[in-house]
C-alpha positions as CSV (number, residue, x, y, z in Angstrom):
1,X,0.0,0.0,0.0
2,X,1.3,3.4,-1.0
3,X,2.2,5.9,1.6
4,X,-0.9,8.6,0.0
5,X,-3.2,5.8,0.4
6,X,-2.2,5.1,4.4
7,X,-3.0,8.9,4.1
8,X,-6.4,8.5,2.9
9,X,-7.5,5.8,5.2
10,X,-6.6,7.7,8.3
11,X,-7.3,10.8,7.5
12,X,-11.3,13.0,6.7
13,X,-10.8,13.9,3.3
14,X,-14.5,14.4,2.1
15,X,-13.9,17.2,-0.7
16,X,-9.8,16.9,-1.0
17,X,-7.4,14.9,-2.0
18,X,-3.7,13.8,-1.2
19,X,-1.7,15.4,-4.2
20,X,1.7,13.8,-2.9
21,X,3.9,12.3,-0.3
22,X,7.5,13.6,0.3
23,X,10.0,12.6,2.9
24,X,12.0,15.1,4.9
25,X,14.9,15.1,7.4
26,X,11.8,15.8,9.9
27,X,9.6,13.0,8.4
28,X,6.6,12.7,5.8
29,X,5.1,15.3,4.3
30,X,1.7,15.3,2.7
31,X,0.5,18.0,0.5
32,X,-3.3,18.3,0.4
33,X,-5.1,20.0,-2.6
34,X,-8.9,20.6,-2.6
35,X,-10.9,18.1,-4.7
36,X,-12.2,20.4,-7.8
37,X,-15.7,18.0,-7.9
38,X,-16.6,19.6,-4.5
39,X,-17.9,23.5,-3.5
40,X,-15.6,24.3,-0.3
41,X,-17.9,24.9,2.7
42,X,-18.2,27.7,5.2
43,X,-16.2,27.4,8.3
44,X,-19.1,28.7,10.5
45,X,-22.5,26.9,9.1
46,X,-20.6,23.8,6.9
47,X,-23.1,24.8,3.8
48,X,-21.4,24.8,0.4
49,X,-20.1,28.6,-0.9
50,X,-18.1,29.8,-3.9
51,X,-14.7,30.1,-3.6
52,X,-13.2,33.6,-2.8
53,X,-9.1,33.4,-2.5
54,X,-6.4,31.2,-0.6
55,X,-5.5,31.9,2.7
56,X,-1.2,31.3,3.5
57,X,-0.3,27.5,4.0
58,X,-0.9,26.2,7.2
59,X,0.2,23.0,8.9
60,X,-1.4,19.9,10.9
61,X,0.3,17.1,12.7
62,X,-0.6,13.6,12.1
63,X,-0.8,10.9,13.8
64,X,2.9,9.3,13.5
65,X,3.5,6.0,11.8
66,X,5.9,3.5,12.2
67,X,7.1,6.0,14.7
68,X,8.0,8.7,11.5
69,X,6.2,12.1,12.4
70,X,4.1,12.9,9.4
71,X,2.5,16.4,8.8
72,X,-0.2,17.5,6.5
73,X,-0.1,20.9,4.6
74,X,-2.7,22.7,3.2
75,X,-3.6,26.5,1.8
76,X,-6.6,26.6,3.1
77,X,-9.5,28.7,0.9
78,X,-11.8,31.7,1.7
79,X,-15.4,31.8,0.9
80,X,-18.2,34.0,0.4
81,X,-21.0,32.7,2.5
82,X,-24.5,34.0,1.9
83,X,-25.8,32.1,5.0
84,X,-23.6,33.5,7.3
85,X,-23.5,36.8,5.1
86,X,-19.6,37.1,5.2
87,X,-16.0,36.0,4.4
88,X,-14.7,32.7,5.7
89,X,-12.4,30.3,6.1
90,X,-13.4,26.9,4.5
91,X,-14.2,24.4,6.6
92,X,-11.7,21.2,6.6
93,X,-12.4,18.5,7.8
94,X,-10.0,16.6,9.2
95,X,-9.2,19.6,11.9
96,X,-11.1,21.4,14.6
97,X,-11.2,25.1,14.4
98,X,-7.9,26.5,14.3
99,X,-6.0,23.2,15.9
100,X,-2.6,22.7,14.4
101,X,-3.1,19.2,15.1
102,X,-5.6,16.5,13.1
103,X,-8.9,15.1,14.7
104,X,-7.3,11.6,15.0
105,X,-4.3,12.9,16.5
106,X,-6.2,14.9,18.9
107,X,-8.3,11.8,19.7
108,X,-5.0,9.4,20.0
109,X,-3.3,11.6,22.5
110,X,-6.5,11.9,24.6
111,X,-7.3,8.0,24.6
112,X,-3.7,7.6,25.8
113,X,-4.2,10.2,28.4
114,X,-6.9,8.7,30.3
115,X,-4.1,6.0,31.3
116,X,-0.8,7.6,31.4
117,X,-0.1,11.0,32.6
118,X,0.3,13.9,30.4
119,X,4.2,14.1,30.4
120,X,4.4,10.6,29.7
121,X,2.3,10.3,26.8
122,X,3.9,14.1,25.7
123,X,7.3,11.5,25.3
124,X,5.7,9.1,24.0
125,X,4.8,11.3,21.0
126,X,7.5,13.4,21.1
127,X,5.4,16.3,21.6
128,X,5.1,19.3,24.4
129,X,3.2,19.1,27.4
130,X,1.3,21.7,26.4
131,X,0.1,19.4,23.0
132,X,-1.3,16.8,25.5
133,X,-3.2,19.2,27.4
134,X,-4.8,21.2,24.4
135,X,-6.2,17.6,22.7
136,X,-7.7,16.9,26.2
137,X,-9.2,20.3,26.6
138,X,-10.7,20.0,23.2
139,X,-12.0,15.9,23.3
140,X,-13.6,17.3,27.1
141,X,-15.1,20.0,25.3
142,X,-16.3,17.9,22.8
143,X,-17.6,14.9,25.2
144,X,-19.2,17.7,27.5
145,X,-21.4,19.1,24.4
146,X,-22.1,15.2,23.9
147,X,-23.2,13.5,26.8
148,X,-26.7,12.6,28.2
149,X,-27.4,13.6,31.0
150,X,-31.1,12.1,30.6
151,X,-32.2,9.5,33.9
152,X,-30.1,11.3,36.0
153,X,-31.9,10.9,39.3
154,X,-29.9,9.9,42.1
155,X,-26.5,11.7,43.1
156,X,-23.8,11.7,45.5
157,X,-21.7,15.0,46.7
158,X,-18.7,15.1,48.0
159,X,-15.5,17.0,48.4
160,X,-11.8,16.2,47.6
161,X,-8.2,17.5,48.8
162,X,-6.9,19.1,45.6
163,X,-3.5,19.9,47.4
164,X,-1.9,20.9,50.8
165,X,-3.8,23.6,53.0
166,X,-7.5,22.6,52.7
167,X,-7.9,23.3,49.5
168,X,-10.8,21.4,47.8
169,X,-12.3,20.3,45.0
170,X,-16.9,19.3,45.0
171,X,-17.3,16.6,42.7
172,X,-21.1,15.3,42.3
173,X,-21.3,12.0,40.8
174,X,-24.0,9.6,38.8
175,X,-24.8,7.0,41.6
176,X,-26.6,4.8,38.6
177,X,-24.0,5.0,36.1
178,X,-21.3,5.5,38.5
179,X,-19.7,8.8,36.8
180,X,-18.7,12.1,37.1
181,X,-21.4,14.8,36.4
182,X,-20.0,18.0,37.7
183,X,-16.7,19.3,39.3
184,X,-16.0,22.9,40.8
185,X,-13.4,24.5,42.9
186,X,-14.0,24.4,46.7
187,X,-15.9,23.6,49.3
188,X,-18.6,26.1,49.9
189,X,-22.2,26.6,49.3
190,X,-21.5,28.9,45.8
191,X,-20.1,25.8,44.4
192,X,-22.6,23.5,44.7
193,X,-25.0,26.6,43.7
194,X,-22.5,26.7,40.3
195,X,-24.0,23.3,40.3
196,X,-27.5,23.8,40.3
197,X,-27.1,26.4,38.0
198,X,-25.6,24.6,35.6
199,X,-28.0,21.3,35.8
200,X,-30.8,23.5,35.3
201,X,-34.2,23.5,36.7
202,X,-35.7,20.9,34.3
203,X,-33.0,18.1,35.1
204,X,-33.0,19.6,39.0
205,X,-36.5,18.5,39.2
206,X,-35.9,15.2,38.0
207,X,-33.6,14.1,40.9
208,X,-35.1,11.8,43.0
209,X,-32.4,11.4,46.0
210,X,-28.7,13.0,46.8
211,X,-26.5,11.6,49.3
212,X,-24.0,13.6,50.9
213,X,-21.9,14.2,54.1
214,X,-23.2,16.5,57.1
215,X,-21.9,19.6,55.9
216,X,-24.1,22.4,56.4
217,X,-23.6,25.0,52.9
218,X,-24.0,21.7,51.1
219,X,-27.2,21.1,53.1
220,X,-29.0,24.5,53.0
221,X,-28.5,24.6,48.8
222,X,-29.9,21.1,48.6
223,X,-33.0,21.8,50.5
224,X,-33.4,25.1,48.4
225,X,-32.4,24.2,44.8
226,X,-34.4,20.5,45.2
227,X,-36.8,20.7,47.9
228,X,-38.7,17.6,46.0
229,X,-35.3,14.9,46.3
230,X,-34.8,12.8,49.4
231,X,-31.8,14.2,51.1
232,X,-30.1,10.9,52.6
233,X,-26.7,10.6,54.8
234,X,-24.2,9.0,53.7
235,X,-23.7,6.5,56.5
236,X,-19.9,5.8,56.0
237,X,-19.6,9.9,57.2
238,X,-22.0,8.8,60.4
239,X,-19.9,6.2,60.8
240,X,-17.0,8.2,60.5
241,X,-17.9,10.7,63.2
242,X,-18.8,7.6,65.6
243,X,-15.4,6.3,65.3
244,X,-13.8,10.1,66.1
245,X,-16.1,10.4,69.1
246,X,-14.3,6.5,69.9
247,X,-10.9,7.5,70.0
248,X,-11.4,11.1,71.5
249,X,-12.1,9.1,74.5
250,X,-9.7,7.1,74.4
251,X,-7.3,10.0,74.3
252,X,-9.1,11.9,77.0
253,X,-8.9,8.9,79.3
254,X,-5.1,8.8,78.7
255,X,-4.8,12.6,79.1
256,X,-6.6,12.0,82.2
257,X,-5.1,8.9,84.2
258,X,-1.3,9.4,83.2
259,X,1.3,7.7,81.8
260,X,1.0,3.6,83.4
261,X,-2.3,4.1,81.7
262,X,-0.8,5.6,78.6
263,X,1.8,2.4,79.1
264,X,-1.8,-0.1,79.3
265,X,-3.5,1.4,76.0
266,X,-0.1,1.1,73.8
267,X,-1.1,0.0,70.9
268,X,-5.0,-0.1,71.4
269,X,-6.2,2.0,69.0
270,X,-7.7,-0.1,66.5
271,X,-8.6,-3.0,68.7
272,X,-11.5,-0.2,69.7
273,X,-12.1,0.8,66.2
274,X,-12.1,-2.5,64.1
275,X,-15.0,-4.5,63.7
276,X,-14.9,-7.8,65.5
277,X,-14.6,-10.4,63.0
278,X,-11.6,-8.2,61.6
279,X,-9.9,-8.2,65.0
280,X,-6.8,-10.5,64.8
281,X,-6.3,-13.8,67.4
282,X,-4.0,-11.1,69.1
283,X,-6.1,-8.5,68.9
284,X,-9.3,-10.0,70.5
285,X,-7.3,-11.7,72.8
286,X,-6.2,-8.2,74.0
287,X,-9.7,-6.7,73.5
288,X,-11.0,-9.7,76.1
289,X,-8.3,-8.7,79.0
290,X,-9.1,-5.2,78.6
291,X,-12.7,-5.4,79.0
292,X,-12.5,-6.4,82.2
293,X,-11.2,-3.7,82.9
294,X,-13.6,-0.3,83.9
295,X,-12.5,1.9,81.4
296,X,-14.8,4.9,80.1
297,X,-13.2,3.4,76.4
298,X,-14.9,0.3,77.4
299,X,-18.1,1.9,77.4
300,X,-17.6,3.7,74.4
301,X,-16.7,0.6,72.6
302,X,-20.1,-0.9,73.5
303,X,-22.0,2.1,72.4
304,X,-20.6,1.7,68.7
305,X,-21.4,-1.8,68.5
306,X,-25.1,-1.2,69.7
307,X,-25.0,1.9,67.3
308,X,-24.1,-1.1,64.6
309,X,-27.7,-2.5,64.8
310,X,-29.2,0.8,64.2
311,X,-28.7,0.0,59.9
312,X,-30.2,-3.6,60.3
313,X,-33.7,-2.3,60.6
314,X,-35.6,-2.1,57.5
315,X,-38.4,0.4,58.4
316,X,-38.2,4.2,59.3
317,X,-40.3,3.7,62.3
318,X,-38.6,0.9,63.9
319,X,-35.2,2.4,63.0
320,X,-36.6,5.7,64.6
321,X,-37.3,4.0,67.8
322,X,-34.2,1.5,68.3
323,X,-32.4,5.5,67.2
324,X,-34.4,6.9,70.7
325,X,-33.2,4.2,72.7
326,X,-29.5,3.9,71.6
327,X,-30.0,8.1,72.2
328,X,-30.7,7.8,75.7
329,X,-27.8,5.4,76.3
330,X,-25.3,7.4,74.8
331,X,-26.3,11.0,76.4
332,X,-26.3,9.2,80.1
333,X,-22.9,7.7,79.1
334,X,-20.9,10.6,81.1
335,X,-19.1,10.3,77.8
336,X,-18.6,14.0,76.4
337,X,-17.9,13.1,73.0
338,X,-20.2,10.1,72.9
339,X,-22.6,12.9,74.0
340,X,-22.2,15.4,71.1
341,X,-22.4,12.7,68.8
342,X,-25.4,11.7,70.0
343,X,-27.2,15.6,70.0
344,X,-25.1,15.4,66.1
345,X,-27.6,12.4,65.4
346,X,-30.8,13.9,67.0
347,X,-30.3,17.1,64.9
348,X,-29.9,15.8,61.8
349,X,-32.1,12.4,62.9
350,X,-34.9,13.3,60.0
351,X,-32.4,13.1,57.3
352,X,-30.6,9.9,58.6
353,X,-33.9,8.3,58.8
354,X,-34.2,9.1,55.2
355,X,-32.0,6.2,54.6
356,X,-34.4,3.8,55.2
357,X,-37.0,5.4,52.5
358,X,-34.3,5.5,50.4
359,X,-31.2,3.1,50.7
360,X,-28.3,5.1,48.5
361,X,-25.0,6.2,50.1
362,X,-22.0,7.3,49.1
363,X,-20.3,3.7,48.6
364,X,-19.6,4.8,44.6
365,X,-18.9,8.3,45.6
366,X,-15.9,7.0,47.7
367,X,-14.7,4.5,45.2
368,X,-14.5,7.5,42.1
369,X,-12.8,9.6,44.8
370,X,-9.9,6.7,44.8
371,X,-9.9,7.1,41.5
372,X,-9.9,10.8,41.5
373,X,-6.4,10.4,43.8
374,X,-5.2,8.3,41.6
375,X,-5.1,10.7,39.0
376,X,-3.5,13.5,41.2
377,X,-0.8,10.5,41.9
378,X,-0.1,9.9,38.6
379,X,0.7,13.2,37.7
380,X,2.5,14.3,40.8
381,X,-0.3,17.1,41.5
382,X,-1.5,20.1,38.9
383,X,-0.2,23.5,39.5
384,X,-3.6,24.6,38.7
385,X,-7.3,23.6,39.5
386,X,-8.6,23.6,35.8
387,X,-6.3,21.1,34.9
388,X,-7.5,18.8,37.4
389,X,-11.0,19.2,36.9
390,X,-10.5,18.6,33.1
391,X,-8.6,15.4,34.0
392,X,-11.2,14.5,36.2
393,X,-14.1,14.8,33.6
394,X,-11.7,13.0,31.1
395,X,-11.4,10.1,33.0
396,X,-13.8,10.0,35.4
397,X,-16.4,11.5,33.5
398,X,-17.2,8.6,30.6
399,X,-17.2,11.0,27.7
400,X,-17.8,10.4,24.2
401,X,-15.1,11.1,21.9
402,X,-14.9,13.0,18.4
403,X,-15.7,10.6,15.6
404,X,-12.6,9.3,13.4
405,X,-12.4,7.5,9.8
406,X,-9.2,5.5,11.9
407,X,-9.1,4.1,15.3
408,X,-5.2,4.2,16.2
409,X,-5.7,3.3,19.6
């Protein structure tokens, strides 16, 4: 197979042809002349227009093969559009806008970095950084202006530590499909008002239920944006909190008795934090002497194992009253942060119970936040936060990509 006819199969050439192939110290060269069967077509609408004059040569990376860098060149015409009522450039179509790079190239480097990070796969190709970056902005722009967002209905919000010093990034996440939907800078309630504003109140009204932590901006825009969705919990951050309120009273009860109880509780910490059947032969061996023992950990411990039963009940009611029991227990503890835990519970107690109406959590949520890590891991961090949230939605974010006559990848 001739090298103009490699050309044709893996590059758009509807309306021009390859007029010849020519090898250079820098690698192949193809020229590309319009095909004179074919009106050009109007950069801006893509209707047909008559010709007007030839614009200065312009060049477009290809895909390379056999590892030879090959670059298209082209004098792209002007045209007299009566649609658009003006002069433009024609439109070609083997490039997007004014890219100096081909579709399939574009669509190659972005397939290869949703596994590899963008230096990486910059080397790979022996191209800049900055190459990488510009084919993912443009196949996220593309998948963004592509995707369905029809049946969304159940979501999960949650934050993520972009970098050092609390600074955040809200992701909200498809609990059905198990993607990213949305991604903004920070942690406050103007984010997740950016998101609302950019779902719209057509698909806002469609969600049925959105899981979240206990944080309260996140909390007062869901109950105004979506008054209609079932707010619900996510358990794993109840859970989370419990397991604080644990070990805070294990360090008070150190703080308070000294150091030959300090000496006792070496190495404890977990033994009061793992679920039993985790707990190793050592470890519940240890667990048994110690509960003989009347410590005010003790008595903590016990509370979070009765506070286990609470997500056994099926029903709202029963849950509701098993929650009023385990309530009582916990606030006549004389266990100060068993205590605030326990008022935490009672004033949010309406939304946990929501839970059993509705049984979503954040379990997905967590998972994609892994993922989201891994991403930051891979790349050794971004120096800024639109980077990151464009990586995110590349590779969390299960976006279509541009069309191509050639699938290199």
């Amino acid at each position: 197979m001739l090298i103009e006819s490699l050309i044709k199969e893996t590059v758009e050439l509807q309306g021009f042809r390859v007029l010849r192939v020519t090898g250079s110290a820098s690698g192949l060269v193809a020229m590309i002349a319009p095909d004179k069967r074919f009106l050009p077509r109007c950069g801006q609408c893509l209707e047909p227009a008559p010709y007007r004059d030839i614009r200065p040569m312009r060049r477009f990376r290809h895909v390379p093969m056999w590892g030879i860098p090959v670059e298209l060149r082209y004098e792209p015409r002007r045209v007299n559009c009566s649609h658009c009522d003006g002069v433009h450039v024609e439109a070609m179509p083997w490039v997007s806008g004014k890219q100096r790079m081909t579709r399939a190239l574009m669509v190659t480097l972005a397939t290869w970095a949703r596994v590899l990070p963008w230096k990486q796969v910059a080397q790979l190709f022996h191209c800049a950084w900055g190459t990488v970056a510009t084919a993912v902005e443009e196949a996220v722009s593309y998948g963004l202006a592509h995707r369905n967002l029809e049946g969304l209905t159940h979501i999960g919000i949650d934050e993520i530590s972009r970098k050092r010093g609390h600074v955040y990034v809200t992701n909200v996440y498809d609990l059905r499909s198990k993607r990213l939907v949305w991604s903004g800078e920070e942690r406050t309630q103007e984010t997740l008002e950016a998101f609302f504003e950019f779902l719209g109140p057509e698909k806002t009204a469609a969600l049925q239920g959105i899981c979240c932590d206990m944080w309260q901006p996140y909390i007062d825009v869901i109950k105004a944006q979506a008054p209609q969705a079932v707010l619900v919990f996510d358990k794993f951050h109840i859970v989370r909190h419990l397991m604080e309120a644990v070990d805070q009273v294990r360090r008070d009860e150190i703080r308070e008795k000294g150091a030959a109880h300090k000496a006792l509780m070496y190495k404890t910490r977990f033994i009061w934090l793992k679920n039993p059947w985790n707990l190793t032969e050592g470890q519940a061996f240890r667990l048994g002497e110690l509960e003989q023992l009347n410590l005010k950990i003790n008595r903590a411990y016990l509370l979070k194992e009765l506070f286990r039963h609470f997500w056994d009940y099926t029903y709202a009611g029963c849950a509701r009253r098993y929650l009023k029991r385990w309530f009582w227990w916990a606030t006549h503890s004389r266990l100060e942060p068993m205590r605030d835990f326990a008022w935490m519970v009672r004033r949010h107690e309406e939304d946990i119970l929501n839970y059993f109406r509705m049984p979503i959590d954040n379990g997905t949520v967590e998972g994609l936040n892994n993922k989201a890590k891994l991403v930051i891991h891979k790349a050794y961090g971004f120096r800024t936060a639109n980077n990151y949230i464009r990586n995110l939605y590349h590779c969390l974010g299960d976006l279509p990509l541009p069309q191509t006559v050639h699938t290199f990848v």
